[in-house]
KEKOLTOR-759034 format. One line per 4 residues: for each residue x, y, z of N, C-alpha, C. Coordinates in Angstrom, 3 decimals, always signed. Layout:
X,Y,Z,X,Y,Z,X,Y,Z | ...
***
This chain:
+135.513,-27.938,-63.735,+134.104,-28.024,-64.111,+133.215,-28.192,-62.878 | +131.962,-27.837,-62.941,+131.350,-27.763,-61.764,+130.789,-29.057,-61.720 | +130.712,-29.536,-60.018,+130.920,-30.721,-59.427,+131.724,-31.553,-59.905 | +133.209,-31.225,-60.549,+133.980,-32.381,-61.019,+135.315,-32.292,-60.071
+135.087,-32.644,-58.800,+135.919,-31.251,-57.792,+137.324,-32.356,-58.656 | +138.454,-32.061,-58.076,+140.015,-32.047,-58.066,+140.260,-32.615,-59.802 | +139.115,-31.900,-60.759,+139.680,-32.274,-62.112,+139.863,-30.862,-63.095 | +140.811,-31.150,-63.118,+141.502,-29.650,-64.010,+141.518,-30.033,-65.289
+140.554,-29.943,-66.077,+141.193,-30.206,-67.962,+142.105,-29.124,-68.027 | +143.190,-29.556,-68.865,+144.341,-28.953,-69.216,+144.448,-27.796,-69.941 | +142.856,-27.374,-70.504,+142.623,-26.290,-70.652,+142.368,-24.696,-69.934 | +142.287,-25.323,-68.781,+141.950,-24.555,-67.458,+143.890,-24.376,-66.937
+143.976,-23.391,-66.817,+145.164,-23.294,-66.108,+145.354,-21.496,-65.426 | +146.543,-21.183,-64.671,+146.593,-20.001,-63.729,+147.766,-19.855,-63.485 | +148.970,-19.217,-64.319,+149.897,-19.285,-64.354,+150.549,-18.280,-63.015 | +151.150,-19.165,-61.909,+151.574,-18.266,-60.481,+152.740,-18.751,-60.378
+154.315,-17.465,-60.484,+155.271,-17.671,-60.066,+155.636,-18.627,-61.319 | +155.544,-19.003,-62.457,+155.744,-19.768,-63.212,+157.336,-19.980,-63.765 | +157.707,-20.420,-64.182,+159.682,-20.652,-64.485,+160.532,-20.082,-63.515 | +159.639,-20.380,-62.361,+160.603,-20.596,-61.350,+161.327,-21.719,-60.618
+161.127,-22.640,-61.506,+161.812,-24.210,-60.712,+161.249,-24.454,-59.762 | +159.964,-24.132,-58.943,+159.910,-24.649,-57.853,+158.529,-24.996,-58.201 | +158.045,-26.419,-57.919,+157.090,-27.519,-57.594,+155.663,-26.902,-56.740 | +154.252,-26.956,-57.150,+153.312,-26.758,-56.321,+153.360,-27.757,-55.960
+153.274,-27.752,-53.867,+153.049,-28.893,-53.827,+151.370,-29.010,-52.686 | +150.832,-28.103,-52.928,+149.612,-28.014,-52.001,+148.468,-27.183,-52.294 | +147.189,-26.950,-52.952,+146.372,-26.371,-52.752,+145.658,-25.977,-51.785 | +145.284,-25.094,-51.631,+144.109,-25.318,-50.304,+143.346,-23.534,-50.275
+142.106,-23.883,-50.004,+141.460,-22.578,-50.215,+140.915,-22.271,-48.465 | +140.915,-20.800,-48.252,+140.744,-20.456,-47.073,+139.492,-18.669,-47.587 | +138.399,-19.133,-47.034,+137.544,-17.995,-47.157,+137.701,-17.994,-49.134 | +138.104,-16.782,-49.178,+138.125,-15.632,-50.355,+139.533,-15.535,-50.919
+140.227,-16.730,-50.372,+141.797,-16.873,-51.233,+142.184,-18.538,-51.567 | +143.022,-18.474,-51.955,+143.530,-19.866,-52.916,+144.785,-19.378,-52.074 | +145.445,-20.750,-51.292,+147.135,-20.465,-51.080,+147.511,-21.650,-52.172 | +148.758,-21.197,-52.489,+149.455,-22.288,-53.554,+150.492,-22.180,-53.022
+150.964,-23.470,-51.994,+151.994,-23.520,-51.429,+153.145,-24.437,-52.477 | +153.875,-23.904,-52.327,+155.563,-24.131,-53.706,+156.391,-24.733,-52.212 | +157.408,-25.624,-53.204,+158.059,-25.908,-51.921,+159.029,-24.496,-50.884 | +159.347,-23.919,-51.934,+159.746,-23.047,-51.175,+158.731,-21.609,-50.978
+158.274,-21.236,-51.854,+157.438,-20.317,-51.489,+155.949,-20.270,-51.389 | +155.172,-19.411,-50.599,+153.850,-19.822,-50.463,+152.918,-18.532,-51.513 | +152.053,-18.469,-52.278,+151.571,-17.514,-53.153,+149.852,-17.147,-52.417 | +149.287,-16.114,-52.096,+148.139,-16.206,-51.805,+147.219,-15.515,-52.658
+146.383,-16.142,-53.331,+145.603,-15.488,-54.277,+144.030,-14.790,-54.214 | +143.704,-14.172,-54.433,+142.403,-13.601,-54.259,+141.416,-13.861,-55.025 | +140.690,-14.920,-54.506,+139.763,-15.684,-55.672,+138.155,-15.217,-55.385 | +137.860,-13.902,-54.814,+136.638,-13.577,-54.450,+135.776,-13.204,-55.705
+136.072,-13.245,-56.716,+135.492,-12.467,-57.858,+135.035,-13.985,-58.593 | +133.722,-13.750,-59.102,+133.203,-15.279,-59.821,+133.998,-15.347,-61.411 | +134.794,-14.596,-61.741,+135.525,-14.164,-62.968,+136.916,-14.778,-62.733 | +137.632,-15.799,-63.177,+138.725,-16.190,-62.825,+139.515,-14.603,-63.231
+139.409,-14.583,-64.933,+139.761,-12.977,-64.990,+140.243,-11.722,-63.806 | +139.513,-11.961,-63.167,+139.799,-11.128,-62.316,+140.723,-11.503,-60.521 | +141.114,-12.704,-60.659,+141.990,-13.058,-59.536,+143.033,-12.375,-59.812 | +143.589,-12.015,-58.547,+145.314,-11.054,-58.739,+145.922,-11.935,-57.357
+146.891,-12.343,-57.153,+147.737,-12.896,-56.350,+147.940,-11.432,-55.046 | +147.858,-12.049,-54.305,+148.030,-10.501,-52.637,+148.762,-10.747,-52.098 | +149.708,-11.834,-52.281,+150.738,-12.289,-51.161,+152.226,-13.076,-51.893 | +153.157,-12.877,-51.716,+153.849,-13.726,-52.393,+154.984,-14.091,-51.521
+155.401,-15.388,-50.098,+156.022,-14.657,-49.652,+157.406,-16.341,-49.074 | +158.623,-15.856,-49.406,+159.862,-16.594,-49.242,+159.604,-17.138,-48.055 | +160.026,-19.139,-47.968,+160.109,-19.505,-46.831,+158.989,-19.723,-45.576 | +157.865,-19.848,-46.647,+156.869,-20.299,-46.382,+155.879,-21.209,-46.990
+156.552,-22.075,-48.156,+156.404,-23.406,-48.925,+156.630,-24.619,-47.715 | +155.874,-25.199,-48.578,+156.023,-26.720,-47.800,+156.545,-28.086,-48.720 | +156.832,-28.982,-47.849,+158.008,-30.166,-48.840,+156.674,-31.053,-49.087 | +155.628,-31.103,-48.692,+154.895,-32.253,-48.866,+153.248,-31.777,-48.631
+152.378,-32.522,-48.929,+151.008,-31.809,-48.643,+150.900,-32.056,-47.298 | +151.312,-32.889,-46.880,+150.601,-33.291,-45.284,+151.329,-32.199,-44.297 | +151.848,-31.268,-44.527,+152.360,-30.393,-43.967,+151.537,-29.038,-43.306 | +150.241,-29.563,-44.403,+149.254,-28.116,-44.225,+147.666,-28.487,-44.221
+146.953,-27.982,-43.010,+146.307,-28.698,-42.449,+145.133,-27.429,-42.256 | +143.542,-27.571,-42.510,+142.590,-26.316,-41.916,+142.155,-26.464,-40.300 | +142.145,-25.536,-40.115,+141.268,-25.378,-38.781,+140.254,-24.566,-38.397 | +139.942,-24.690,-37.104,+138.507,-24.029,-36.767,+139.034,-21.890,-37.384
+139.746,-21.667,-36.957,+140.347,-20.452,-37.203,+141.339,-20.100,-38.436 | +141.486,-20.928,-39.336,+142.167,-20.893,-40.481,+142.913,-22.116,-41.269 | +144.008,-21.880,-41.564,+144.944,-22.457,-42.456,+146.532,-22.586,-41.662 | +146.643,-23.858,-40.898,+148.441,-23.600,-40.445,+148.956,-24.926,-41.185
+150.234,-24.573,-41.501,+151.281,-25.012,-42.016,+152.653,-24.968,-41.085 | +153.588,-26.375,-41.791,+154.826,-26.410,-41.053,+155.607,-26.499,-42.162 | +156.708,-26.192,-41.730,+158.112,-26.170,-42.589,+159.333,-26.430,-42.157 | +160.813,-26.058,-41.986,+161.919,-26.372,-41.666,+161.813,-25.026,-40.443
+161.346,-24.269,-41.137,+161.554,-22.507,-40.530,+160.190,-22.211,-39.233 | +159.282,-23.368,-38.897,+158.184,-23.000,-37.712,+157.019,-23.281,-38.037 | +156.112,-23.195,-37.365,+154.294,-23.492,-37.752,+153.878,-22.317,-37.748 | +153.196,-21.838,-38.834,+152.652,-20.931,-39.626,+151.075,-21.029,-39.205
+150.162,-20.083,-39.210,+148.947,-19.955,-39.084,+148.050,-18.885,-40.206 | +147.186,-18.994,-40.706,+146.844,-17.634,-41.398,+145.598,-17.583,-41.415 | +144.827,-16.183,-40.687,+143.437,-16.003,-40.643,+142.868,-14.830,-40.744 | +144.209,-13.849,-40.516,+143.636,-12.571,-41.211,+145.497,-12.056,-41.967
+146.209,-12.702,-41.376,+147.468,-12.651,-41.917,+148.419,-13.778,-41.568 | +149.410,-14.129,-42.268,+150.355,-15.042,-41.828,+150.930,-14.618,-40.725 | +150.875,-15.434,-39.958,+151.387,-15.324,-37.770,+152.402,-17.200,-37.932 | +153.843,-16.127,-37.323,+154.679,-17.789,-37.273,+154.412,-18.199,-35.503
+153.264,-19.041,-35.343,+152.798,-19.771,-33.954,+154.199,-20.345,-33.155 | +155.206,-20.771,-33.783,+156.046,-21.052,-33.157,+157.421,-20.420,-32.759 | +157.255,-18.963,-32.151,+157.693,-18.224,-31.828,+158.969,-18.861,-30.549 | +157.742,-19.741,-30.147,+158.902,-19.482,-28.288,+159.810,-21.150,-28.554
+159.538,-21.343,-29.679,+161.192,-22.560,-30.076,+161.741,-22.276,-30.775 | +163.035,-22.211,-29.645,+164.032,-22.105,-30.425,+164.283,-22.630,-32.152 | +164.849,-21.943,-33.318,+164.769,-22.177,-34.574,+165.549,-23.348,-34.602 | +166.870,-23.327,-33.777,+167.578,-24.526,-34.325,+167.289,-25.663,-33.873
+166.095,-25.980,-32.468,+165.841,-26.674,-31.998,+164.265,-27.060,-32.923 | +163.855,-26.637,-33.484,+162.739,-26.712,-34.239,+163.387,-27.339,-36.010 | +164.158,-26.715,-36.347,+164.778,-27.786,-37.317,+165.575,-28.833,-37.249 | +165.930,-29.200,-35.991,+166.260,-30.651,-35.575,+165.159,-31.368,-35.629
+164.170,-31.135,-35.205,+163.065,-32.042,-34.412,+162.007,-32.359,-36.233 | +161.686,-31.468,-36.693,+161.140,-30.950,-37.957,+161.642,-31.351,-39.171 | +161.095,-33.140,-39.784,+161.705,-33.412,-40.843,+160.533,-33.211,-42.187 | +161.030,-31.551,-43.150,+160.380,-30.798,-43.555,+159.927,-32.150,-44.646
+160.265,-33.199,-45.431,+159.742,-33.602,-46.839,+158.862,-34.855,-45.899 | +158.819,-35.107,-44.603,+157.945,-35.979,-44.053,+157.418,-35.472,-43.182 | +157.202,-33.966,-42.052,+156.341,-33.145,-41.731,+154.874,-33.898,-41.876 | +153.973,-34.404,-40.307,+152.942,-34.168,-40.910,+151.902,-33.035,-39.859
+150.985,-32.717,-40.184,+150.213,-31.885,-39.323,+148.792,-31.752,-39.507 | +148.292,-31.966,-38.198,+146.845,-32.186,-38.376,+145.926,-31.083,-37.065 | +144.508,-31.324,-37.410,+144.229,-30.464,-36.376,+143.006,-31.497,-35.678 | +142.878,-30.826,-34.156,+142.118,-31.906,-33.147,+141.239,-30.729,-33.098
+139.596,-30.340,-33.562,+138.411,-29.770,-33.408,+138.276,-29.677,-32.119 | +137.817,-30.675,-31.232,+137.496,-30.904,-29.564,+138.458,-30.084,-29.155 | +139.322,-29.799,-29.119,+140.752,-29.214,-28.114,+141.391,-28.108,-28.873 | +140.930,-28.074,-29.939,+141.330,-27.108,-30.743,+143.204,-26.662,-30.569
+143.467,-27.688,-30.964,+144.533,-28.316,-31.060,+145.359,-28.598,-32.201 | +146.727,-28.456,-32.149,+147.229,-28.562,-33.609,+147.964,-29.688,-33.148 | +148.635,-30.775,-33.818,+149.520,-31.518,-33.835,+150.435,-31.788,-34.415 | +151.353,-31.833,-34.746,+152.722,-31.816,-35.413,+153.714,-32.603,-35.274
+154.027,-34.021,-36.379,+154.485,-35.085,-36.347,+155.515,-34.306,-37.079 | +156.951,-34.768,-35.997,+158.004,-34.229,-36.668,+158.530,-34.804,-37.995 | +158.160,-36.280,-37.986,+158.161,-36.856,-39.014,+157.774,-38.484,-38.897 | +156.491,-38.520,-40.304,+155.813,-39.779,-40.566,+156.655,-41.183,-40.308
+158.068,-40.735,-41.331,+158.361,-41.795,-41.576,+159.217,-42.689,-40.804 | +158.847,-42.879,-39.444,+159.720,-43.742,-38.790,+158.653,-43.780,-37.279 | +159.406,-44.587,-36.452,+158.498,-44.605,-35.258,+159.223,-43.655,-34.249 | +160.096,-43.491,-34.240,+161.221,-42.831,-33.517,+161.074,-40.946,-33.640
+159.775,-40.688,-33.469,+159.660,-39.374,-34.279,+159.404,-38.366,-32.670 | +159.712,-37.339,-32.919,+159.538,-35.834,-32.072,+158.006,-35.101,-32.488 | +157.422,-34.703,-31.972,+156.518,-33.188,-32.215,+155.846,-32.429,-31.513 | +155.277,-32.064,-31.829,+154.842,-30.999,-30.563,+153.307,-30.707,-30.790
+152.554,-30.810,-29.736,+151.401,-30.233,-29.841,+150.952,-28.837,-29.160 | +150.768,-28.394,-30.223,+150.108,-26.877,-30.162,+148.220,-26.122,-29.889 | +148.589,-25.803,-28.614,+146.934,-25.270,-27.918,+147.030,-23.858,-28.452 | +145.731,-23.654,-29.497,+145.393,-22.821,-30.023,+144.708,-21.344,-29.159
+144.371,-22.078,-28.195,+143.646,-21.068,-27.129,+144.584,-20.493,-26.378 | +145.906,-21.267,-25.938,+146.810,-21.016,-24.817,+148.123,-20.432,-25.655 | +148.179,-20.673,-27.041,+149.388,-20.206,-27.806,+150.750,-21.157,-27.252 | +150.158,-22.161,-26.467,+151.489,-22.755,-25.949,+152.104,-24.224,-26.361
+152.885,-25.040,-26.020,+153.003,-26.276,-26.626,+153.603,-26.991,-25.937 | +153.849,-28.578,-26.322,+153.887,-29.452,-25.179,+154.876,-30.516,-26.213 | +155.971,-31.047,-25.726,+156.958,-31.806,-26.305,+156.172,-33.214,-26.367 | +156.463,-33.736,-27.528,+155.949,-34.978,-27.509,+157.243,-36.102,-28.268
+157.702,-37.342,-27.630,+158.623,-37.815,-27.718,+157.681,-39.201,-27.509 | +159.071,-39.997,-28.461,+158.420,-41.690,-28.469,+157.476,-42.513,-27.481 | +157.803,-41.377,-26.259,+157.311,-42.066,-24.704,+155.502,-41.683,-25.232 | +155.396,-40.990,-25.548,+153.614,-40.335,-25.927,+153.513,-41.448,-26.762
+151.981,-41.587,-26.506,+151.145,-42.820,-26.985,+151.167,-41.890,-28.925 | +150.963,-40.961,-28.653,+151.044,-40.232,-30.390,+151.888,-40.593,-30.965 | +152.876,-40.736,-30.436,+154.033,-40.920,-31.547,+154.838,-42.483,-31.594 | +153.823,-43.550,-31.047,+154.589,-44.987,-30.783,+154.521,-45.522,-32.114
+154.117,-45.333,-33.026,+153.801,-45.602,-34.307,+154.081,-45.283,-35.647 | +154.541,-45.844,-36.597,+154.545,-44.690,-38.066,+152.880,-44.296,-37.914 | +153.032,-42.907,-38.608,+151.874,-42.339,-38.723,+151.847,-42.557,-40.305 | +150.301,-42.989,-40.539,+149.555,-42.836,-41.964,+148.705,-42.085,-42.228
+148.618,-42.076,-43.528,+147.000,-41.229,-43.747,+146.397,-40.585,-42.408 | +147.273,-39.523,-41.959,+147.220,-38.473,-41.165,+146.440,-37.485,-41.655
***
C-alpha cells in the first residue's frame, strides 16, 4: 500500500520460482528491477511498468543467492552481493568483481550464512566481513575505481570486533 513501505497484506503476492524449496532471503530494488535473491538463486525482475500485471522476470540465474540479507549491499554504481562463489556487482549486468581470488581461497575466508557487506560512499569502497560472527574474522576490501583489493585480517582495526548492525 502506498506509504506503508515493508507491509505486504497477504493479498498482494508475486509468485517467482515458486515450489522450489528455496527461501527468499533478500529484496532489494535497483533502477527499473526488483532482485529477489533465494538462497541459492538470484531472480531479476522488471518492475518498470506501473501495472504489477505487467512485470516479467529477465534474469534467472544459479549460484548467485545469498545465505543472509547482510550479504547484499547498494552502491554509488549499483547492487553487489557476496556468496560462497565471489562478490557480485550489477549495473548494467551481473560482473563477478572478484575475479583475481583465487575460488578456493575465497571460500575459506567467506562464511556464506554470516557474510556481511557494506559499502563506504567517500572511497567508494566495498567491504566484506568474511564473517560477523566472531572476532577472529578475514575480508577484504574492495576499490571500486581500482577493481583491486586489500586483505584484511584480525591485525586491521575493521575486523578487531564482532561486527553488528552492519
Amino acid at each position: 500500500p502506498t506509504r506503508k513501505y515493508d507491509t505486504f497484506p497477504q493479498t498482494y503476492y508475486l509468485e517467482v520460482g515458486g515450489n522450489d524449496g528455496d527461501e527468499i532471503i533478500k529484496l532489494e530494488e535497483y533502477q527499473d528491477r526488483l532482485f529477489i535473491f533465494k538462497k541459492n538463486k538470484l531472480f531479476i525482475l522488471d518492475i518498470s511498468s506501473p501495472s504489477d500485471f505487467e512485470w516479467r522476470i529477465i534474469g534467472e540465474f544459479n549460484n548467485r543467492g545469498v545465505s543472509n540479507p547482510g550479504a547484499v549491499s547498494k552502491s554509488d554504481a549499483g547492487i553487489v552481493w557476496v556468496n560462497e562463489y565471489g562478490l557480485f556487482g550489477f549495473s548494467d549486468g551481473i560482473q563477478k568483481l572478484s575475479l583475481a581470488i583465487n575460488d578456493d581461497t575465497w571460500a575459506t575466508n567467506i562464511d556464506a550464512d554470516n557474510v556481511q557487506v557494506g559499502y563506504i560512499p567517500k572511497r567508494n569502497q566495498i567491504l566484506i566481513i568474511g564473517t560477523a560472527a566472531t572476532t577472529s574474522s578475514v575480508g577484504y576490501l574492495y576499490d571500486m575505481i581500482t577493481s583491486s583489493f586489500v586483505n584484511l585480517t584480525v591485525n586491521n582495526s575493521l575486523l578487531g570486533s564482532t561486527v553488528t548492525n552492519f
